[in-house]
C-alpha positions as CSV (number, residue, x, y, z in Angstrom):
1,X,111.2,128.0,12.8
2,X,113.9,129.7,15.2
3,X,111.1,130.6,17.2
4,X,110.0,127.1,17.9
5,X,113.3,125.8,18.6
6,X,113.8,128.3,20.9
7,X,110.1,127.7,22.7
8,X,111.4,124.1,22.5
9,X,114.8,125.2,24.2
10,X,113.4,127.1,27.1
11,X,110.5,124.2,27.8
12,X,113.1,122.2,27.7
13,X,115.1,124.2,30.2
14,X,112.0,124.4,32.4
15,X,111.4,121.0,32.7
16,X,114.9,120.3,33.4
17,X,115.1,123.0,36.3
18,X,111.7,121.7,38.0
19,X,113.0,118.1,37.9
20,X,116.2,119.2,39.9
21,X,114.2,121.2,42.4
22,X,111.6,118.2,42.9
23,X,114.8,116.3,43.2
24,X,116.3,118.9,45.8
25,X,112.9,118.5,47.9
26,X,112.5,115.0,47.5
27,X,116.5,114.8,48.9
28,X,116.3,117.1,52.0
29,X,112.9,115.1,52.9
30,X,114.8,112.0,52.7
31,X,117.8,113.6,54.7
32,X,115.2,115.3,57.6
33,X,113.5,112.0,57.5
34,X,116.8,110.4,58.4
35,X,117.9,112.8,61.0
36,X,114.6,112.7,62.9
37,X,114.8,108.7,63.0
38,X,118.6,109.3,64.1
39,X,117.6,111.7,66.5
40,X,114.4,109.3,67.8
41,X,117.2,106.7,68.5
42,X,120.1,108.5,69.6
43,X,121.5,107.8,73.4
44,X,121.5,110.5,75.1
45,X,124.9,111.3,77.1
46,X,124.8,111.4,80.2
47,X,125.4,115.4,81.4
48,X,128.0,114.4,84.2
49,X,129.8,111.9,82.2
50,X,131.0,108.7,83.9
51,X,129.9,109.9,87.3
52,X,126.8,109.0,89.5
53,X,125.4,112.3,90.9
54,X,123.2,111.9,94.1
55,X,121.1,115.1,94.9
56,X,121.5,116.5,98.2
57,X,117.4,116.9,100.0
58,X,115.9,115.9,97.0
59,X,116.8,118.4,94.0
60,X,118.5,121.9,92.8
61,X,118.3,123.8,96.4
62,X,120.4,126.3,96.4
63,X,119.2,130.0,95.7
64,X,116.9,128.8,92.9
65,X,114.1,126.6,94.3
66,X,113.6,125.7,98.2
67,X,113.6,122.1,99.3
68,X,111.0,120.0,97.9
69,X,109.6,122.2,95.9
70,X,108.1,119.9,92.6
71,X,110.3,121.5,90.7
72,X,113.5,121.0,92.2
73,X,113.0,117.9,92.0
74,X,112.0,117.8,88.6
75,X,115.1,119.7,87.5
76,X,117.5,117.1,89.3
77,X,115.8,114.7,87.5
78,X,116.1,116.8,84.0
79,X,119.8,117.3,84.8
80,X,120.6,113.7,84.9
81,X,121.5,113.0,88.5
82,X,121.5,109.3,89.0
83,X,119.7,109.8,92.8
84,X,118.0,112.4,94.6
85,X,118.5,111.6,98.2
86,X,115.1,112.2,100.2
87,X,114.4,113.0,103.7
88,X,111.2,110.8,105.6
89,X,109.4,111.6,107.7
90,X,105.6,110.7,109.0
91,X,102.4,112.2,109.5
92,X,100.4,112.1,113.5
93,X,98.2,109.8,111.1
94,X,101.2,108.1,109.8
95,X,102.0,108.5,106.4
96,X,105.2,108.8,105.2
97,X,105.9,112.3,103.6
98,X,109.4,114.1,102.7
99,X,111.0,117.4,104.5
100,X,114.1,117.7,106.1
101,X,113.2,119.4,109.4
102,X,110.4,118.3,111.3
103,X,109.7,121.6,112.1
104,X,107.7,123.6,109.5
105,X,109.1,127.4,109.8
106,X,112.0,128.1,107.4
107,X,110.0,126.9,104.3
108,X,106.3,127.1,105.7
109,X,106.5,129.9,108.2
110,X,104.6,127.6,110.9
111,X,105.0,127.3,114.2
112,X,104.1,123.5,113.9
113,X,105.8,120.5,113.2
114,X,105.2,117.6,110.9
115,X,104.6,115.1,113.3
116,X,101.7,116.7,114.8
117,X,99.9,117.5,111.8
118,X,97.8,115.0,110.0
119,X,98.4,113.8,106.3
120,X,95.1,116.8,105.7
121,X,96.2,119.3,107.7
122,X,99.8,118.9,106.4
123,X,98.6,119.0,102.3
124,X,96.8,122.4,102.7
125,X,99.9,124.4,104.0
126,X,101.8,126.2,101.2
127,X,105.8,127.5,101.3
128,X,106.3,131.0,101.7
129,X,108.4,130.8,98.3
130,X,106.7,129.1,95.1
131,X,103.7,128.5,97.0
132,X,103.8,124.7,96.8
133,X,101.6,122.1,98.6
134,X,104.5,119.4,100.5
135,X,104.5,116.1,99.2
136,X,104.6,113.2,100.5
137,X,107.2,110.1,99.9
138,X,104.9,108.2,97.5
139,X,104.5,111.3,95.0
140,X,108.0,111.7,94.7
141,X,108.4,108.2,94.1
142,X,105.9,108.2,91.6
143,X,108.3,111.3,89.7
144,X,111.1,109.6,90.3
145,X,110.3,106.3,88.4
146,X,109.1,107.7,85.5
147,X,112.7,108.3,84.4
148,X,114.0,105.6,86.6
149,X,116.0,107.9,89.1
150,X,117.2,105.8,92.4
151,X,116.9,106.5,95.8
152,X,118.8,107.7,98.9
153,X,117.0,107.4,102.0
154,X,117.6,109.8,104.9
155,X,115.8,108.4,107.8
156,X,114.6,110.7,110.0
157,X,112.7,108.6,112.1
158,X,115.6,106.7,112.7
159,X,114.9,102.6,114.3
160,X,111.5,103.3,114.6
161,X,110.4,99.7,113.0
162,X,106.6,100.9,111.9
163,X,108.1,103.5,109.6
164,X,111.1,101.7,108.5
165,X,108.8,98.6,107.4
166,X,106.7,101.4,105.7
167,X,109.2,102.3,104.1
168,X,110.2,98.6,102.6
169,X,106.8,98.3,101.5
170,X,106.8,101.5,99.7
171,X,110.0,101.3,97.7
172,X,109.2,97.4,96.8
173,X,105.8,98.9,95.6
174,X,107.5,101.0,93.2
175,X,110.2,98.4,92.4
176,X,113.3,101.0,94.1
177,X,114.5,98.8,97.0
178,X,117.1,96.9,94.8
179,X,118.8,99.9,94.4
180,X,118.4,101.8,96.6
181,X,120.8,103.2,99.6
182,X,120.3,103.7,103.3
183,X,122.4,106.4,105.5
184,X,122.6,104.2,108.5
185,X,123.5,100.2,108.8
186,X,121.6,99.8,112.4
187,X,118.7,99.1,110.6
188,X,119.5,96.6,108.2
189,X,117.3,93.9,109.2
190,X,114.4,95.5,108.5
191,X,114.6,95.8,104.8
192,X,114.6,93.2,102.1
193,X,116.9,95.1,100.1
194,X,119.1,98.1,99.1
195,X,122.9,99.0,100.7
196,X,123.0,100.5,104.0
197,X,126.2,102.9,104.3
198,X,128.9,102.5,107.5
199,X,131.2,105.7,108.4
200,X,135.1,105.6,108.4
201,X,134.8,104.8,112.1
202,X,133.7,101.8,111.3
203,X,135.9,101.0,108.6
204,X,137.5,97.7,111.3
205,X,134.5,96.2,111.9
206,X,134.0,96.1,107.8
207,X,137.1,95.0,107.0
208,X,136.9,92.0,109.5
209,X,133.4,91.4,107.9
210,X,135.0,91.0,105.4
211,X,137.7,88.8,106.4
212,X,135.3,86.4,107.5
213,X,133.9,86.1,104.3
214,X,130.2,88.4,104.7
215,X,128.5,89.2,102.1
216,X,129.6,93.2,102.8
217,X,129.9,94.2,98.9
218,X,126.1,93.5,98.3
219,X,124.7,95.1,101.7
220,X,127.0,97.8,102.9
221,X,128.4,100.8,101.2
222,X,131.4,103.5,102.6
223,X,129.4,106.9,103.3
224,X,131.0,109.7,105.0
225,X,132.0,113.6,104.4
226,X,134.0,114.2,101.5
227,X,136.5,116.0,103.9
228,X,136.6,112.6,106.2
229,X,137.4,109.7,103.6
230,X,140.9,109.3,102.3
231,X,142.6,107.2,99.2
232,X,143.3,104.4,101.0
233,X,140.0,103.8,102.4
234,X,138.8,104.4,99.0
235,X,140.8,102.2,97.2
236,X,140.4,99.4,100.0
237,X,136.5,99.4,99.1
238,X,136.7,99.5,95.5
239,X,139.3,96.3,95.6
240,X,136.8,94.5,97.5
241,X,134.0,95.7,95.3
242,X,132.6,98.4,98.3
243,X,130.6,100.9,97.2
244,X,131.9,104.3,98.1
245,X,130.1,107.6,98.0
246,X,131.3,111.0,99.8
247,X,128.6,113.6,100.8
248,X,130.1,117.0,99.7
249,X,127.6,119.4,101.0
250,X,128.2,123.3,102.1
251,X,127.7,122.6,105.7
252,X,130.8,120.2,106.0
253,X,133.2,123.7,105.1
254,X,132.7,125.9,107.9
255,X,136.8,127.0,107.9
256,X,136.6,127.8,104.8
257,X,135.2,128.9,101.2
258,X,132.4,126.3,100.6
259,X,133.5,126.3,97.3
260,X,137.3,125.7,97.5
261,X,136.6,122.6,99.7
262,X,134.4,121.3,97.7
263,X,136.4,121.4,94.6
264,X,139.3,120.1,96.1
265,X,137.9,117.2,97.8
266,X,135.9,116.4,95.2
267,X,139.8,116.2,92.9
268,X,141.3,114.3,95.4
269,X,138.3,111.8,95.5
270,X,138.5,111.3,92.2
271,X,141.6,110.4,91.5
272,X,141.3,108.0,94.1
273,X,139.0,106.5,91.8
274,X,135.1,107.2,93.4
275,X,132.7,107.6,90.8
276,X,129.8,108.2,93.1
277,X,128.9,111.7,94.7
278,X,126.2,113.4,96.9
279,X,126.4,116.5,96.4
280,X,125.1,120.0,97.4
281,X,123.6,121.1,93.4
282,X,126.0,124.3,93.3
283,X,128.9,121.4,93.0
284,X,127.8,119.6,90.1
285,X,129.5,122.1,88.2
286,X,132.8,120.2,89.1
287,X,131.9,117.0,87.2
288,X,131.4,118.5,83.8
């Protein structure tokens, strides 16, 4: 009888323990379930906080990818700049493509230059480092949109009114010219969109735009060197709703350590209020 009360006991015990363990799995399935639906609908942070980061020629440049190169670009966009700004240029055959220099030998190693090349001949070279095919503007429109990435445009062509209307047509294609900024003003009635940027030597004519009541805040935007734009201009735009963003790049510290500059300007601007930044992708480490 002791014997069966005992069998009883431990089945007892058994069933008991295999409840709790079904229990235990059935609770961390809930709890991963949970977490992975959290995790599905979590917003991401963006990695440089409050501030809008605007990638100097197109992506992460410097000592780790060469200009252009896919996957410079694709790692600007993974790091959660806000813009990649992007050189155009044009084809003999003209189509729009994206390289700084018109000239093809730091990242080719030709003797040749864009503009003499047709959109064929220019697709079969490869860079000397990574081996990549260039691309032209529409492909790198095409990566940018995907994760919604804006555009500054760097034109190299300058007035030229063929590649400027190009241009419109392209970023109102891809739905980018609302948002998207210009380096230059002289060309402003060629676009039906976007902000076109004025230096600080023109910060009179602006301010007596906008004394006689133009539209400025919606069509112009304050773009100079880090180095060149000071508090007061800064705070001048921002009270009249004026976009402002400095362009901190190594070539604007010849005097001194790259670096240093750089961080200090970028301080100073900061506490002047500016949000907005293109940068050289060896300064982002500032806005952490």
């Amino acid at each position: 009888m002791k014997k069966y009360y005992s069998l009883v006991i431990i089945l007892m015990l058994s069933v008991a323990q295999i409840k709790a363990a079904n229990n235990s799995i059935t609770d961390s399935i809930i709890k991963k379930n949970i977490a992975e639906k959290a995790l599905k609908n979590k917003t991401i942070d963006p990695k440089f906080k409050k501030y809008k980061l605007v990638a100097h020629r197109g992506g992460i440049c410097e000592d780790i990818y060469e200009e252009y190169d896919p996957r410079s670009i694709k790692a600007a966009i993974d790091s959660s700049y806000y813009m990649l700004e992007i050189d155009v240029r044009a084809t003999k055959d003209s189509v729009l493509v994206v390289n700084h220099y018109d000239e093809l030998k730091i990242t080719y190693g030709l003797d040749k230059n864009i503009s003499a090349m047709t959109l064929a001949e220019f697709k079969k070279i490869k860079a000397q480092k990574g081996g990549y095919n260039p691309l032209t503007l529409e492909e790198v429109l095409q990566m940018m949109k995907k994760k919604d990435v804006k555009i500054m445009v760097d034109l190299k062509l300058e007035t030229t009114v063929w590649y400027n209307k190009k241009i419109n047509a392209m970023l109102k294609k891809y739905d980018m010219l609302k948002d998207a900024v210009f380096l230059r003003n002289d060309v402003i009635d060629l676009y039906d969109g976007g902000k076109f940027g004025f230096r600080m030597s023109e910060m009179d004519k602006i301010k007596k735009m906008v004394a006689e009541g133009k539209d400025v805040a919606n069509k112009y935007y304050l773009f100079d060197n880090g180095n060149k734009i000071n508090a007061d201009a800064a705070r001048w735009c921002q009270k009249n709703n004026i976009l402002v963003c400095p362009s901190v790049n190594f070539g604007h510290y010849t005097l001194e350590d790259p670096k240093t500059g750089a961080k200090r300007d970028i301080e100073y601007l900061i506490k002047s209020g500016v949000t907005m930044f293109q940068i050289d992708s060896d300064f982002d480490a500032y806005f952490h």
